[in-house]
Structure formats: structure tokens, C-alpha cells
C-alpha positions as CSV (number, residue, x, y, z in Angstrom):
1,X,-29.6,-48.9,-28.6
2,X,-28.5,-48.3,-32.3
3,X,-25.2,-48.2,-33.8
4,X,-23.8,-48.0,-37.6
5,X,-21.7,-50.7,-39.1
6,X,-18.6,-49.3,-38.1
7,X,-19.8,-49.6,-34.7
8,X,-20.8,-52.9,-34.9
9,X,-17.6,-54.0,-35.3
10,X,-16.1,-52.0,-32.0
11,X,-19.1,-52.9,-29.6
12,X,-20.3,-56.2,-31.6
13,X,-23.2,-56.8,-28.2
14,X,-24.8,-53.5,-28.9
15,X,-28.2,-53.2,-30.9
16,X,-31.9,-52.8,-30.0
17,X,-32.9,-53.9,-26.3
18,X,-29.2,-53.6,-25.7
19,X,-27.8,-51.8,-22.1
20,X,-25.1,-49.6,-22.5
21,X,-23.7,-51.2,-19.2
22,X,-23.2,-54.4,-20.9
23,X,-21.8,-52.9,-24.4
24,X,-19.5,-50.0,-23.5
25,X,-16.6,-49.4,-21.5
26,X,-17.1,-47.8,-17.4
27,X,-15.4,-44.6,-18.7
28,X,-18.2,-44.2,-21.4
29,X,-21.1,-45.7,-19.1
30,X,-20.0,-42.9,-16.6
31,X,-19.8,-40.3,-19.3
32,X,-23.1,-41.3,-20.8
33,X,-24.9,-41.9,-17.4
34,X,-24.2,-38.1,-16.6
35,X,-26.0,-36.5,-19.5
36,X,-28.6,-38.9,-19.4
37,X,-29.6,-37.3,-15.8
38,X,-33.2,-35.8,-15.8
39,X,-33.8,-31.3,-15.8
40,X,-30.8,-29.5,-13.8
41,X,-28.8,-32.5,-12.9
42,X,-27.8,-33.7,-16.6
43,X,-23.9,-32.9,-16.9
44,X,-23.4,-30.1,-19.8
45,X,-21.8,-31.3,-22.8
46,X,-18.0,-29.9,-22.9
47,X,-16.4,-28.4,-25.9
48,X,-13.2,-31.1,-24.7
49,X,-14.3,-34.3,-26.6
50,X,-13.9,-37.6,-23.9
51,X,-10.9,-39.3,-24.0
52,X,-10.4,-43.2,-23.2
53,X,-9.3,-46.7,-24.2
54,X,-11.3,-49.5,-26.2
55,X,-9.1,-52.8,-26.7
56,X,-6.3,-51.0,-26.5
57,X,-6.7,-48.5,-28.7
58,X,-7.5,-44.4,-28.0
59,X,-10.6,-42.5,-28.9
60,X,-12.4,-39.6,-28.6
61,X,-16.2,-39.7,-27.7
62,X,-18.3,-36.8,-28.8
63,X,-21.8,-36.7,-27.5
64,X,-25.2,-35.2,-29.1
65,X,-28.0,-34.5,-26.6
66,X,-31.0,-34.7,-28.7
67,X,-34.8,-32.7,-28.0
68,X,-36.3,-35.7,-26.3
69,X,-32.9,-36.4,-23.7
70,X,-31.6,-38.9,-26.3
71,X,-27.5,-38.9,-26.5
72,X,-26.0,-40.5,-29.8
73,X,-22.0,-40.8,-28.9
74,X,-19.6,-40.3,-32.2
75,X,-16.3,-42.2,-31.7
76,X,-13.2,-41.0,-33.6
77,X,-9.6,-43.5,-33.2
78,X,-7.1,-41.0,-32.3
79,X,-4.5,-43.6,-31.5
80,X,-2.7,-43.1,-34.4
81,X,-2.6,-38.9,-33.7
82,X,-1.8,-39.7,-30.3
83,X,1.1,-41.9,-30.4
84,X,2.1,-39.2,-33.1
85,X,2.2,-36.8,-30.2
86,X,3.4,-39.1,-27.6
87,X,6.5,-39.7,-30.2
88,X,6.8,-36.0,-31.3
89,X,6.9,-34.7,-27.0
90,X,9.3,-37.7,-26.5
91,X,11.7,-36.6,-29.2
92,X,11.3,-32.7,-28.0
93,X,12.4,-33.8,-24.9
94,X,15.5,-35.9,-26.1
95,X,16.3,-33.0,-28.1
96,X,16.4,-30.7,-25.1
97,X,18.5,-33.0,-22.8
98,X,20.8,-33.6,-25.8
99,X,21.3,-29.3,-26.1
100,X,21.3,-29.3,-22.2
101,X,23.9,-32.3,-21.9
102,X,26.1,-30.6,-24.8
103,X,26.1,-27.4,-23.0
104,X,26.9,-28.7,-19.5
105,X,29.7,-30.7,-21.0
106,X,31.4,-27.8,-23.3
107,X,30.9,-25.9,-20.3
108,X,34.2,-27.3,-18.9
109,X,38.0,-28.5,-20.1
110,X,38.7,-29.9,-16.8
111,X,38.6,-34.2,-17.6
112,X,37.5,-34.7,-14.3
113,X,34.3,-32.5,-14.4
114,X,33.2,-33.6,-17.9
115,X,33.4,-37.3,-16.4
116,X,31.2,-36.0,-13.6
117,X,28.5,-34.5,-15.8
118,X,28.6,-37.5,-18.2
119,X,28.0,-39.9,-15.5
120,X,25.6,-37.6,-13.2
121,X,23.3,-37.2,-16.5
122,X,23.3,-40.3,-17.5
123,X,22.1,-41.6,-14.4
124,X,19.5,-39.1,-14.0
125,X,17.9,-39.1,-17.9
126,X,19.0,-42.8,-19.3
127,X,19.3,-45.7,-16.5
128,X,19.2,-45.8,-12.2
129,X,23.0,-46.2,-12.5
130,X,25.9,-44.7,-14.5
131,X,29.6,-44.8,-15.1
132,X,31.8,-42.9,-17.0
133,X,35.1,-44.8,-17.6
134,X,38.2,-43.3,-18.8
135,X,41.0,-45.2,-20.6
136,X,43.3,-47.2,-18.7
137,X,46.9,-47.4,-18.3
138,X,47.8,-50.8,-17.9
139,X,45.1,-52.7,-15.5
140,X,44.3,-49.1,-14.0
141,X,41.2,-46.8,-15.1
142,X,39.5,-43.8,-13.8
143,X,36.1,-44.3,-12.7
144,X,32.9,-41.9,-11.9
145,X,30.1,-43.6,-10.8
146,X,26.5,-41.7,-9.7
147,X,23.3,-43.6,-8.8
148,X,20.3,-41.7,-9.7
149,X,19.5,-38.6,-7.1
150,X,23.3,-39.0,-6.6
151,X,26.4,-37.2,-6.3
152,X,29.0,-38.6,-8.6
153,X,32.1,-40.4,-6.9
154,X,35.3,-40.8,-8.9
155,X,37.7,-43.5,-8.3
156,X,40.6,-45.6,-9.9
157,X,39.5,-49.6,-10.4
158,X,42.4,-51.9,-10.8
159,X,40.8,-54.8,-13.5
160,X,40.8,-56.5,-16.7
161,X,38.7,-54.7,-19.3
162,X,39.0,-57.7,-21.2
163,X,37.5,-59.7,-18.7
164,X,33.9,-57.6,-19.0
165,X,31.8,-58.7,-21.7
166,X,31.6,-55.1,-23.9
167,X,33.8,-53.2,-21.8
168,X,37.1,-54.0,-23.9
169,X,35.6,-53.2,-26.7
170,X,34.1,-49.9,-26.0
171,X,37.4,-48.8,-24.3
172,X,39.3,-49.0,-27.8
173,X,36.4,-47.4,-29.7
174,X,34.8,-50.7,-31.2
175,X,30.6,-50.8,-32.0
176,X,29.0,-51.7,-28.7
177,X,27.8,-55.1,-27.8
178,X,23.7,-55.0,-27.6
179,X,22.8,-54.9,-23.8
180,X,20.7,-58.4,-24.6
181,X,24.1,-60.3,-25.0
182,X,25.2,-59.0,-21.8
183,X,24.3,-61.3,-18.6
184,X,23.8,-58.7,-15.5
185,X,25.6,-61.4,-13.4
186,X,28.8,-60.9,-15.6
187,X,28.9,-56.8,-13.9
188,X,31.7,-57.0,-11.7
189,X,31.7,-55.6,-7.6
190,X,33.6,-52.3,-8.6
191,X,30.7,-51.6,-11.3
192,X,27.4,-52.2,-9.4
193,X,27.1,-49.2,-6.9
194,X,26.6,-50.1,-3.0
195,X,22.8,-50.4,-2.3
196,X,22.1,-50.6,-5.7
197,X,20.2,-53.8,-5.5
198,X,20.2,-56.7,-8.0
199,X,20.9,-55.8,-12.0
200,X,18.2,-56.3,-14.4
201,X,20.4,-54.9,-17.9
202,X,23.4,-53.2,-18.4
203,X,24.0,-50.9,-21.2
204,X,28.2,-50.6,-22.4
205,X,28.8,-47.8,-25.1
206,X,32.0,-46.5,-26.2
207,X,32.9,-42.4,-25.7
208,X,33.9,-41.8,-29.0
209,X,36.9,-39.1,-28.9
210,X,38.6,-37.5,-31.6
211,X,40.6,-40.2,-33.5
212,X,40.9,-42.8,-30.3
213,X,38.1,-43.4,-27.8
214,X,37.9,-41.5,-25.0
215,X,36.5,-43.8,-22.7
216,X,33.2,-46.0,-22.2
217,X,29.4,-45.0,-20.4
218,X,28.1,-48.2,-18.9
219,X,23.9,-47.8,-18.0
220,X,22.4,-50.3,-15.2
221,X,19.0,-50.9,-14.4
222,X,17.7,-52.7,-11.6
223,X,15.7,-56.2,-11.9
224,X,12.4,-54.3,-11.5
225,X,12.9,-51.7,-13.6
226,X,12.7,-53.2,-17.2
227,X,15.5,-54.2,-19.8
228,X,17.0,-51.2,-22.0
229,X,14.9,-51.1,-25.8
230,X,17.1,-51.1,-28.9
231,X,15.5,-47.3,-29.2
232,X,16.9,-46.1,-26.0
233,X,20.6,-48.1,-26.8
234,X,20.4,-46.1,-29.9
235,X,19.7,-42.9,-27.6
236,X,22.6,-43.6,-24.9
237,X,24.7,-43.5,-27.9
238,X,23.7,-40.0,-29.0
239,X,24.2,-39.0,-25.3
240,X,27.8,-40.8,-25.6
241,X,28.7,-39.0,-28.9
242,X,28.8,-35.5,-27.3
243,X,30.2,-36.9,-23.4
244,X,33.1,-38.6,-25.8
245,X,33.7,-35.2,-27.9
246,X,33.1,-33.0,-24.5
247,X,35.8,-35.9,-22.6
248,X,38.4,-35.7,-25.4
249,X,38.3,-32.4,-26.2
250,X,39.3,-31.8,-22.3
251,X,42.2,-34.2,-22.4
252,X,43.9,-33.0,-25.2
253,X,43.7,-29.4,-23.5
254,X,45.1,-30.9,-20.2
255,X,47.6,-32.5,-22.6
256,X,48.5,-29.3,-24.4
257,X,48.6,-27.7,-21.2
258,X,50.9,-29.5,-19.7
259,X,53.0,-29.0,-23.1
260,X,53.0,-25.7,-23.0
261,X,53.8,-24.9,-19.5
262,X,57.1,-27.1,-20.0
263,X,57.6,-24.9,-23.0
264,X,56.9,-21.9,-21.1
265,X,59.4,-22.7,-18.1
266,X,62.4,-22.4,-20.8
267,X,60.7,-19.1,-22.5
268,X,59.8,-17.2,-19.4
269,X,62.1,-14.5,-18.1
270,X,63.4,-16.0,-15.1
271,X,63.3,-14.6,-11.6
272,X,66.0,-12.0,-10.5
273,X,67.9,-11.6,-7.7
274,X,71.4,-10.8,-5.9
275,X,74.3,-12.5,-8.0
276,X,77.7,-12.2,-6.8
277,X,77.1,-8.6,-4.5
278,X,75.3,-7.5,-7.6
279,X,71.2,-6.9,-7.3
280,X,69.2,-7.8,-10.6
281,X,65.7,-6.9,-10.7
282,X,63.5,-7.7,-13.9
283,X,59.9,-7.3,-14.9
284,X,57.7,-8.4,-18.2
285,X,54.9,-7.7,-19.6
286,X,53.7,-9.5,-22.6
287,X,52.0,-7.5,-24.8
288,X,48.1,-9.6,-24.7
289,X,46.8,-10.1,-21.1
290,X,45.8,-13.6,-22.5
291,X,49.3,-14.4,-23.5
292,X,52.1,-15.6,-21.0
293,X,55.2,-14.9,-23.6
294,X,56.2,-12.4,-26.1
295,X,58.9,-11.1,-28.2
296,X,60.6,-9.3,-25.3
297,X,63.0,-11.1,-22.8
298,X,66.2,-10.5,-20.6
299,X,68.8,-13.0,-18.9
300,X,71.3,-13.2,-16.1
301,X,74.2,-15.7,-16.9
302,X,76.5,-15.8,-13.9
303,X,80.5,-15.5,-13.7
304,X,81.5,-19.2,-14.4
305,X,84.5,-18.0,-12.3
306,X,84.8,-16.3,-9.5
307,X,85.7,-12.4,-10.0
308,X,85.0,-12.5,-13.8
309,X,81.8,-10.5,-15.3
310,X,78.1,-11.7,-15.0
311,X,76.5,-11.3,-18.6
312,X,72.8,-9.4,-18.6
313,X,70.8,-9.4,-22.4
314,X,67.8,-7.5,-22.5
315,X,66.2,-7.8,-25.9
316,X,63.2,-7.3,-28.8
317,X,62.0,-8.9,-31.0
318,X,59.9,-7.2,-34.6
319,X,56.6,-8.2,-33.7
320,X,54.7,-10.1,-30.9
321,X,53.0,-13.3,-29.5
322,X,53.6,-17.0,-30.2
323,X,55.9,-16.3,-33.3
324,X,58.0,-13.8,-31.5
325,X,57.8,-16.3,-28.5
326,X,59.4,-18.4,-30.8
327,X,62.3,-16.7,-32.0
328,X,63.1,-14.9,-28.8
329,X,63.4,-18.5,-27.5
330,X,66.1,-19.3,-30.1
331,X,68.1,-16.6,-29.4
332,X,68.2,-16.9,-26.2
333,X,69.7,-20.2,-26.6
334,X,72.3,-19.0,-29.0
335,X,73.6,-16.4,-26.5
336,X,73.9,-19.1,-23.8
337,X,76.0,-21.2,-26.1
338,X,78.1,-17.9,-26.9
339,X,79.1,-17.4,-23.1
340,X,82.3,-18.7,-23.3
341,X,82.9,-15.6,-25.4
342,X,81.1,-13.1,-23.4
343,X,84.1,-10.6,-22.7
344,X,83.4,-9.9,-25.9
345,X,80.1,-8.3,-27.0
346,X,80.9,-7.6,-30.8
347,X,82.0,-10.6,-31.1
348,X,78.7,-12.2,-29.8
349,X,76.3,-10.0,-31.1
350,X,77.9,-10.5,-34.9
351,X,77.7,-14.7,-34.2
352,X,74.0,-13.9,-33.4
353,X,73.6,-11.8,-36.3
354,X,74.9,-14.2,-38.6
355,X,72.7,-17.1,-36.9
356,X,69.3,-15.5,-37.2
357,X,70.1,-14.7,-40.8
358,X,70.5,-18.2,-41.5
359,X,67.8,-19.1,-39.7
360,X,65.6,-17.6,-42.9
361,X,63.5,-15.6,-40.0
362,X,61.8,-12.5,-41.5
363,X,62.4,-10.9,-38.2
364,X,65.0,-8.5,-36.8
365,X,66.0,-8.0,-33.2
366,X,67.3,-5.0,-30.7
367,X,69.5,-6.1,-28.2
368,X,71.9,-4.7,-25.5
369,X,74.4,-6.6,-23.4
370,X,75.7,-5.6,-20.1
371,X,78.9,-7.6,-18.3
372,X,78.6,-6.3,-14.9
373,X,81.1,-7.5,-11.9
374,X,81.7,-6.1,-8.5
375,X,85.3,-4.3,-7.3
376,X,85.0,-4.0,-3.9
377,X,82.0,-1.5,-3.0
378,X,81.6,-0.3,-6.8
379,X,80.3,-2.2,-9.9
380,X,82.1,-1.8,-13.1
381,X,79.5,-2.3,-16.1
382,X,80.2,-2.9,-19.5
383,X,77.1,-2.1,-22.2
384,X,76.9,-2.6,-25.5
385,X,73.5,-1.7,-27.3
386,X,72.8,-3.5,-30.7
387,X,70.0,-1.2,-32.4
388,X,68.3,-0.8,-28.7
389,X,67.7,2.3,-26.9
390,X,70.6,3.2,-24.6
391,X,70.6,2.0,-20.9
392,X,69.9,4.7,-18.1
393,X,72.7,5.1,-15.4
394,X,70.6,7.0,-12.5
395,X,73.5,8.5,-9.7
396,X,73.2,8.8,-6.1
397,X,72.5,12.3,-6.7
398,X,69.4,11.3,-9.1
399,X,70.8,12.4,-12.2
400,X,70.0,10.3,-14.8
401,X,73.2,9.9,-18.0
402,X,72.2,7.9,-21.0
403,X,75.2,4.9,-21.9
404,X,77.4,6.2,-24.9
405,X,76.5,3.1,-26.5
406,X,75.0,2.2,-30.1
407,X,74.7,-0.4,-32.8
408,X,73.0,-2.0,-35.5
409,X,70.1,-4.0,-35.5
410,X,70.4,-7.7,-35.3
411,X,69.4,-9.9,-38.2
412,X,68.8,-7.1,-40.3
413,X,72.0,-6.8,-42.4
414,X,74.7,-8.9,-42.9
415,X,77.2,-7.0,-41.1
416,X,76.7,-5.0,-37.7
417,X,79.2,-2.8,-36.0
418,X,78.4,-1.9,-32.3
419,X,80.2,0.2,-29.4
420,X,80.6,0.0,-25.8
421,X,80.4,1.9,-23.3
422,X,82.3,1.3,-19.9
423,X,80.1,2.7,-17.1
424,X,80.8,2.4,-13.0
425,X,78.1,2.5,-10.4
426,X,78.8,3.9,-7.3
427,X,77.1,2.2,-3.8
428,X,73.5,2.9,-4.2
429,X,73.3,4.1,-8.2
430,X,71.9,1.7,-10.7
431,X,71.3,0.9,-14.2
432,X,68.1,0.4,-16.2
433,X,68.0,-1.8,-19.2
434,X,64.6,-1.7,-21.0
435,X,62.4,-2.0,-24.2
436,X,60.6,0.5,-26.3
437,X,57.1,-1.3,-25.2
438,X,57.2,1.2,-21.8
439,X,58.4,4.8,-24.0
440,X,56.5,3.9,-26.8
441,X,53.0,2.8,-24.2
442,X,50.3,5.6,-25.4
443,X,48.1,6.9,-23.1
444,X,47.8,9.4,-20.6
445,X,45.2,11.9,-20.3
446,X,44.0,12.1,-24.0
447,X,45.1,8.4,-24.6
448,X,47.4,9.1,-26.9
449,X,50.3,10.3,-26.0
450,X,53.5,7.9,-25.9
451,X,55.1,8.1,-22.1
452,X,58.3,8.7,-23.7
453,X,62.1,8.6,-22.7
454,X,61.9,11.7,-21.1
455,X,59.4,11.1,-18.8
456,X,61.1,7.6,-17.8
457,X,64.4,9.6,-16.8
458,X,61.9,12.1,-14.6
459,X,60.5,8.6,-12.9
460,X,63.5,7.1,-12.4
461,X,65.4,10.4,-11.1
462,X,63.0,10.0,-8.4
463,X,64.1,6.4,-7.5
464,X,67.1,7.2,-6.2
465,X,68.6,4.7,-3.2
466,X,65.6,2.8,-3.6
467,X,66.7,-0.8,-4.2
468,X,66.1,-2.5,-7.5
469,X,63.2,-4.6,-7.1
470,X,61.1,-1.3,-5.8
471,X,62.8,0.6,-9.3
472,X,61.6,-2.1,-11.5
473,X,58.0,-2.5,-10.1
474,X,57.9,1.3,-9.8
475,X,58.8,1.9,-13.8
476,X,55.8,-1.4,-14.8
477,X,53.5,0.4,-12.8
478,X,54.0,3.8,-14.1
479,X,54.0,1.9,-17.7
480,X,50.5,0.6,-16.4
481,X,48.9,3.4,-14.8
482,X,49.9,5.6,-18.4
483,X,48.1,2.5,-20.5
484,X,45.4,2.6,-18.5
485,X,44.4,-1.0,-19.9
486,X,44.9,-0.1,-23.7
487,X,46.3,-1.9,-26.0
488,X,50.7,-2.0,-26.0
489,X,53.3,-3.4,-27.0
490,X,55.8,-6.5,-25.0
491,X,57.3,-4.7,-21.9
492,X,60.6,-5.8,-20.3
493,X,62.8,-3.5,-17.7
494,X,66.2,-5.0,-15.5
495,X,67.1,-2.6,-13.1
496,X,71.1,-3.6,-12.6
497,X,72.2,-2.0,-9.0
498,X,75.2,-1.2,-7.1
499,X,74.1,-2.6,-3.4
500,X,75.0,0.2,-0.6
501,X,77.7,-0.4,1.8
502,X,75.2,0.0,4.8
503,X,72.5,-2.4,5.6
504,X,69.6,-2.4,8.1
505,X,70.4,-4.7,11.0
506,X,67.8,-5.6,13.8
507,X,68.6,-5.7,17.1
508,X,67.0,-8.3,18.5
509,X,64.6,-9.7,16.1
510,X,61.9,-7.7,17.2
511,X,62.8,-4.0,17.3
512,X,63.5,-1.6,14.8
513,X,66.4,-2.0,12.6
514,X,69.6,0.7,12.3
515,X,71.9,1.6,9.6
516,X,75.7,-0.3,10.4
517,X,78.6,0.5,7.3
């Protein structure tokens, strides 16, 4: 046997007389012992170079077969290429469960689902055990715990933060305490997952949020599986930054949420229905499918005393959306704090005019009022239109009159002057209130065509005793069917009807009904 110097130094037994068996490690003896076979049986030198370990370190053996059956071995360290590569696949693969994580977490605004995914992940990629902690109120926190192969399993735990070494502090956002400092006797019942065996090292990390914390990830391991490194801390923590972002960005949705539906409550139309022998009817439309409000909207203020007028406002506001929303909302207030005046509609509609223009809105409104009351089987209606289209008055008979009603625009100018009309409705005849989003729609067969007021009195000639729910669904779906799901404006009808003096009454509950005056 023969060997160069740097050799020497890697095999220091080998030289002449030496055996290979007693120099050279088995995987090389095996390696060597193959080619070294006699004729056919000699194993074929393969273009893959042999890979193994020499005290500790990796190389790759390359053989030469000389003429005479000889083999000379060339050894090449690769351990510093392959801990390159064992370094470069480990990051590759961080990287991809970092993208995966952030995508299954923005996936979702729902606070309970992102806790789910954070914990369930984090078990599955970074420890045996995980829990994903949300802030407490008071002593009580919300808790998702998953052991690895696991479902996740929320809960509420009743404790002291304080009273858990690093779990204070990662709940109000502070650096986390390294896992060395924490004893895995100090986890608490509640934390330690049934089955899960004795703790060898607990990792604590805050969820960082946007501005506070939005919780904490806590990592176990079990006594046989090996203590956390300070490169894997450093890696929870990456995982934590985009759990904490995904986390908080979901509670201050549910929190805006549950804003805005209180907002919306007092800017929604409200329902309609029979007030004092009168039947109200009222559909809306906003003017984005998206969108839940607009710049339209209608109200039904009842008689504070018996026998006086009920007060109907139909209105629109210049533009649409939030801003509209907005505005609409205000004057809506306004009006109800003008009811003690509603007898008289100039008088109301000028108060309103003079509020919105020192309310330094850019933004004008159409408006008409209607004071309807019942005497005896007919309703006596009272409309007064400030810069709206006219309300319809459709007879028994189906003819269909326009209200001799007009006015000026509300917080356009700083004067208005309106009239009224006085109208009466017969049993069965009804009157329409409604904005320029349905005659204005465009569509129909070429798509742009506006439905127009003429074809609205056609539709609603042909509703005629049909009671005033059926009227207002009949004249949205019309509205709809002409849109054929283009774009439109805010779209707000009240049908306001005169209830006929026969009703259907059933006999016995389960027969058909008859017509009794």
C-alpha cells in the first residue's frame, strides 16, 4: 500500500506491507474489495464517486483501476460542500413552510381559524406540541392546543399569565425568554396536552400584532426528543411573526365588523309593515352588490297620537356608497327630530334645507314626504316632493295619475319653495314613492336603454289589488330583470296602500279561505 502525504495524515497506519482492512474504513474496504475481484466478477467503476464518513468528516472516493488490477482511491473532503447543501435544502424548506404558513393564515379573517392553523402548524413543522394563546381578559384566555398528527382543540383556561415563566411577557408583546431559562416542570396542567408524556423544553414567543400583541405560540417537546437550538427559537419566531400579523389582522376585522353592523342597524331602511290600518311596503337596493348602504333611504314615523298622520320620507342622495351612507344617515336624524312639526312639510323640508347647508356637505338631496292617515275605509295622503320625481297614485281601476306635487332640491340653494298635493286612496288603490335609480336602470335588450317612468306606470297598472308587499317586490324585480346585473344606481320604492275592506277568512284552519266584507 502507498499513499501521498496528505493521506498520511487521514489513514496515518497505511504504507508498504499495510492491509487496507486495518487502515480504511468498512465502507471503503467493501468498495475496494469489489473492484479488486478477479475477470467478470470485479464491480465496474461508476461515474457516481463513493460517498462516506472518515472521523467525522464527508468524502468522496474516486477509484482508478489500473492495467495489472491495481486500484489507487482519490479522496476529496466534501464536508464543507455538503453541509453547504444540507444548509441551503434546510433553508429552501423553511422558506416554503414560511410562504405555505403565510398563505393558510391570510387565507382566513375568522380569529378562531387563524388560531387553529397557527397552532396545527406549529405542531406539525416546529415542536410535538403547540398552543396558540390569545390575549386574556382578566384571568381568562382563549386557548388552541394540537399535538402533532392532531386536530386542534380550542378552549378558554382560567390562570395567571404571570404566574408562567415567559408567558406574561409574550402576552404583552415583550422579547421572549430563551427556552434554556424555562424549567419544563414550571408548564402548567392546562398547557401539557393529555398523553403527551413528560416535557423535555418548552419554547414561549409572543404573536406580534399590529401595535399590541396579539397573543403568544408556546412549542413543547418531549424528554426524548431533544431541547429546542437557539436556530430553531430564532425560526419559531419567524413562524410567529406572520401567525401574529395573520391573528391581528382577523381581530381588528371581527372588531370592525361588529362596528359596522351597529352602524348599519341605524342606516338601514327598516322593515315595513301595517301601521295604524295603513300597509307600508319598502325595498332597497344599494347601488354595489358588495355594499349594504347607499345614498337612498325611506322611513315610516308613526302617529304619536291616535288619529293623526303617519309621516313616510323617501329620499336621494347626489352620489353613492359610504359617503352618501353618511349623509343619508344625518338627515334621517334631522327629520326625526322635526316630527313634532310634521303637519307641516314646507316647514320641514326648509329646516332640512337650512341644516345640510350648514353642515358644509357638497351634496344635495331629493326628497318627498307623504303624511298618510286612515278615515274609516279610505286613506287620506298628503305628498309633498322636494326636487323628487312625483309619487304614482295607481286606482282600483289600474289607472295610474302622477301627484301634482313639486319642489326644489334640498341643500342646493338657500331657499326652497315646495307644493302639496292632497291625494285619497280608495280600498285597494295605492301609492308608490320611489327614486330615479329604477327609471334611470339602463338595460334591456340592447343594454342601454333607461326603463323609464313610462314603463313603471305600464308595470304598476298591472298591479292592481295586489297588496303592497307583492307591488314593491314586483317593481325591484322588474328593476332587476331590465339591469340584467349591470352596473346602477341606489334603488329605493315604498308602495303606501289603502287595505280592502274584505279579507280572506279560513274556515276551519285547514280549508280554503272566502272573501267576508
Amino acid at each position: 500500500m502507498r499513499r501521498n502525504a496528505a493521506a498520511g495524515l487521514l489513514f496515518p497506519a497505511a504504507g508498504p506491507g499495510a492491509s487496507l482492512a486495518n487502515t480504511a474504513p468498512p465502507w471503503l474496504q467493501a468498495a475496494h474489495a469489489a473492484l479488486s475481484l478477479p475477470g467478470p466478477h470485479a464491480a465496474p467503476a461508476t461515474a457516481e464517486p463513493l460517498r462516506g464518513t472518515i472521523e467525522g468528516r464527508h468524502f468522496e472516493a474516486h477509484p482508478t483501476v489500473g492495467d495489472d488490477g491495481s486500484v489507487a482511491w482519490w479522496l476529496v473532503d466534501d464536508t464543507d460542500r455538503q453541509l453547504a447543501q444540507e444548509a441551503l435544502t434546510m433553508e429552501r424548506e423553511r422558506t416554503e413552510f414560511l410562504a405555505k404558513a403565510s398563505s393558510a393564515l391570510l387565507s382566513s379573517l375568522n380569529l378562531g381559524r387563524c388560531m387553529d392553523i397557527t397552532a396545527q402548524m406549529a405542531a406539525e413543522n416546529l415542536a410535538d406540541a403547540a398552543l396558540a394563546i390569545a390575549p386574556a381578559r382578566g384571568t381568562r384566555f382563549p386557548v388552541v392546543t394540537c399535538l402533532r398528527g392532531g386536530a386542534p382543540a380550542p378552549s378558554t383556561v382560567t390562570a395567571d399569565p404571570d404566574g408562567i415563566p415567559g408567558l406574561g411577557e409574550a402576552l404583552r408583546g415583550f422579547p421572549p425568554v430563551p427556552s434554556r431559562w424555562i424549567a419544563p416542570d414550571a408548564a402548567p396542567g392546562w398547557m401539557v396536552p393529555e398523553g403527551f408524556g413528560p416535557v423535555g423544553s418548552i419554547v414561549i414567543t409572543p404573536l406580534p400584532g399590529h401595535g399590541v400583541a396579539a397573543g403568544a405560540l408556546v412549542l413543547l417537546r418531549k424528554s426524548d426528543t431533544g431541547a429546542f437550538s437557539a436556530e430553531e427559537e430564532v425560526f419559531a419566531r419567524l413562524f410567529a411573526a406572520r401567525a401574529g400579523a395573520a391573528m391581528s389582522a382577523a381581530r381588528l376585522y371581527a372588531e370592525q365588523t361588529a362596528i359596522s353592523d351597529v352602524l348599519m342597524q341605524e342606516l338601514l331602511p327598516p322593515v315595513l309593515h301595517r301601521i295604524s290600518g295603513i300597509d307600508y311596503a319598502g325595498r332597497y337596493r344599494p347601488s354595489a352588490d358588495h355594499e349594504r348602504i347607499g345614498g337612498d333611504f325611506y322611513d315610516v314615523h308613526p302617529a304619536a297620537v291616535e288619529g293623526e298622520a303617519s309621516l313616510v320620507s323617501l329620499g336621494d342622495v347626489c352620489g353613492k356608497g359610504l359617503e352618501a351612507a353618511v349623509l343619508t344617515g344625518k338627515i334621517r336624524n334631522t327629520l326625526h327630530a322635526l316630527l313634532p312639526m310634521a303637519h307641516d312639510h314646507q316647514r320641514m323640508l326648509s329646516l332640512l334645507n337650512t341644516a345640510l347647508l350648514s353642515s358644509h356637505h357638497a351634496r344635495f338631496a331629493t326628497m318627498v314626504l307623504a303624511s298618510a292617515v286612515r278615515r274609516g275605509n279610505a286613506v287620506d295622503l298628503r305628498l309633498t316632493s322636494g326636487g323628487h320625481p312625483s309619487p304614482l297614485i295607481v286606482r282600483s281601476d289600474g289607472t295610474v295619475e302622477e301627484a301634482d306635487t313639486c319642489g326644489t332640491l334640498i341643500g342646493a340653494l338657500p331657499h326652497i319653495s315646495t307644493t302639496t298635493a292632497a291625494v285619497t286612496l280608495a280600498p285597494g288603490e295605492f301609492c308608490v314613492l320611489y327614486t330615479d335609480g329604477i327609471t334611470e336602470a339602463k338595460g334591456g335588450p340592447l343594454g342601454d336603454a333607461q326603463f323609464g317612468e313610462a314603463r313603471l306606470k305600464r308595470a304598476l297598472a298591472g298591479c292592481a289589488g295586489m297588496p303592497a308587499d307583492g307591488i314593491a317586490e314586483h317593481v325591484q324585480m322588474l328593476a332587476d330583470q331590465w339591469l340584467n346585473g349591470r352596473s346602477h344606481d341606489d334603488i329605493a320604492v315604498v308602495v303606501i296602500s289603502a287595505p280592502r275592506t274584505h279579507h280572506l277568512s279560513a274556515v276551519d284552519g285547514h280549508t280554503r279561505g272566502r272573501y267576508t266584507a
